[in-house]
Phi, psi and omega in degrees: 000330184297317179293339183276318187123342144013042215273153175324309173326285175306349178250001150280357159280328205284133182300133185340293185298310152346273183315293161016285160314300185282330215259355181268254163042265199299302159336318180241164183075175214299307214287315145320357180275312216293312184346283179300320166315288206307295194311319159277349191287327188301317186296325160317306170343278175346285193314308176293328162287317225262334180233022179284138171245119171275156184061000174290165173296117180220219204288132171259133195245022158180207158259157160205172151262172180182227160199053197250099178299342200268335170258349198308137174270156184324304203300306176322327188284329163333307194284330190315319221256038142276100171344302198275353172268343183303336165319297200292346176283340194261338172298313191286305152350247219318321192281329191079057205234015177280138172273132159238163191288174187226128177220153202254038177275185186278130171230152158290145197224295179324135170209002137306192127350110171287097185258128186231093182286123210223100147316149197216040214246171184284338175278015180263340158315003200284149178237163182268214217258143191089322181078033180294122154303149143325318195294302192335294193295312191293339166277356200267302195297307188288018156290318201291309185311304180324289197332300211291329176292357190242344178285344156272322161104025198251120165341156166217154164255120178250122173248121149260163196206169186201252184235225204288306184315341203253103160209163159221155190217130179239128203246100201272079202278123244239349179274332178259168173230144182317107167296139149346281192299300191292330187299316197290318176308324147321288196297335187270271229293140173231121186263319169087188176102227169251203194222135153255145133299303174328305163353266194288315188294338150301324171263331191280343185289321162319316183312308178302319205278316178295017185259312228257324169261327127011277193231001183055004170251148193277206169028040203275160165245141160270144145231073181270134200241112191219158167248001205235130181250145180218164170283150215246153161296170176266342136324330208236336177280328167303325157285310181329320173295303182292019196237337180285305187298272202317297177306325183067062188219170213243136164232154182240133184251160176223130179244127175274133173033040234197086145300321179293333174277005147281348193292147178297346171251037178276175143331261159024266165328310179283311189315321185253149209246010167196088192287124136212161193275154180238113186262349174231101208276353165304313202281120174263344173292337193286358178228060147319284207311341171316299193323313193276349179239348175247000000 
């Protein structure tokens, strides 16, 4: 139950026969093989908050100015120890007109909606290496996501999708707390069938912009978790750009157990501005780097 998010509080609310329920649930079936994935995607998850630093110091890619002394480049620190120049250091100081150096890191940026866009298709039951399903993993990681939205204080969404007839949208409003029961429903549903991109990538676009009128906030993240790469109109990638421009949010592909729908001229790839595959399905690490930027 600890690997679910479960915690000793909550199930002390919770009435006997429930909890019952809920501790037969989590026990029998796929969702005890998951147990233990989900319990490392938390833990990784964690770890990656636990060593993210916003605004730190990272790659440096020029000069700019300001007054931030902690950046002042050598020539500038020169003029102190000219007598007739500390004036002009303390006027340029004072204006915020000093060259400093300008670096570049990893930061958080989201402050929309967290959307985890998950296939359900009959090939993501396929199991890797390890004897992991696609679905596992790819539901393991949008567990995490959930993790990460409430440890932000940011809405989360989970949308499964297959194919165009086929979506369901479970939706964790960042004001609430996540129910049990819906987290699990989540994690138990499978539509099978075939694979859209339009479908879903379309309601999560929907989400935003009513978040966006709503609540005025911007800058949400997609996470889309696929095995399949299929094709989009050209019409519907033309909004889709201009709705990216407006919104300002950022998407991430994940090709599950799937190298080729990584490849530089898939779909995928145009869609997203930051792809990458994960072939061992063992592996939780292979999507770190989500953790520390969205």
């Amino acid at each position: 139950m600890r690997a679910w998010g479960v915690g000793p509080g909550e199930l002390e609310r919770l009435p006997f026969d429930q909890r019952a329920r809920l501790a037969e649930r989590l026990r029998t079936g796929r969702l005890a093989q998951w147990a233990e994935l989900i319990g490392r995607f938390r833990q990784m998850a964690g770890g990656e908050r636990a060593r993210r630093m916003e605004n730190a110091t990272g790659e440096l890619v020029g000069v700019t100015l300001g007054d931030d002394l902690s950046r002042v480049i050598p020539s500038e620190l020169a003029n102190l120890g000219l007598p007739e120049l500390r004036a002009v250091f303390a006027a340029r100081y004072a204006a915020g007109e000093l060259m400093l150096y300008d670096s570049q890191g990893e930061q958080t940026t989201g402050r929309g909606a967290i959307i985890a866009c998950v296939d359900t298709s009959h090939s993501m039951y396929e199991a890797g290496p390890g004897g992991v399903t696609r679905e596992a993993w790819a539901k393991a990681c949008a567990l995490a996501l959930l993790d990460q939205a409430r440890h932000a204080g940011r809405d989360f969404v989970g949308i499964l999708f297959s194919a165009a007839d086929k979506l369901q949208v479970f939706r964790f409003p960042a004001g609430q707390p996540a129910g049990i029961a819906r987290a699990l429903e989540f994690a138990e549903t499978f539509l099978g069938g075939g694979t859209s991109y339009q479908r879903p990538l379309s309601a999560a676009c929907e989400l935003l912009e009513e978040e966006f009128n709503d609540a005025a906030r911007m800058r949400g993240d997609i996470v889309m978790l696929t095995d399949d790469d299929c094709g989009v109109t050209e019409q519907w990638m033309r909004g889709w750009n201009d709705a990216k421009h407006r919104l300002g949010f950022r998407v991430f592909g994940v090709a599950v157990g799937a190298p080729r729908v990584a490849e530089a001229d898939s779909v995928l790839d145009a869609l997203c501005d930051n792809l990458r595959c994960v072939e061992d399905l063992t592996d939780v690490h292979a999507a770190a780097d989500l953790f520390r930027v969205i």
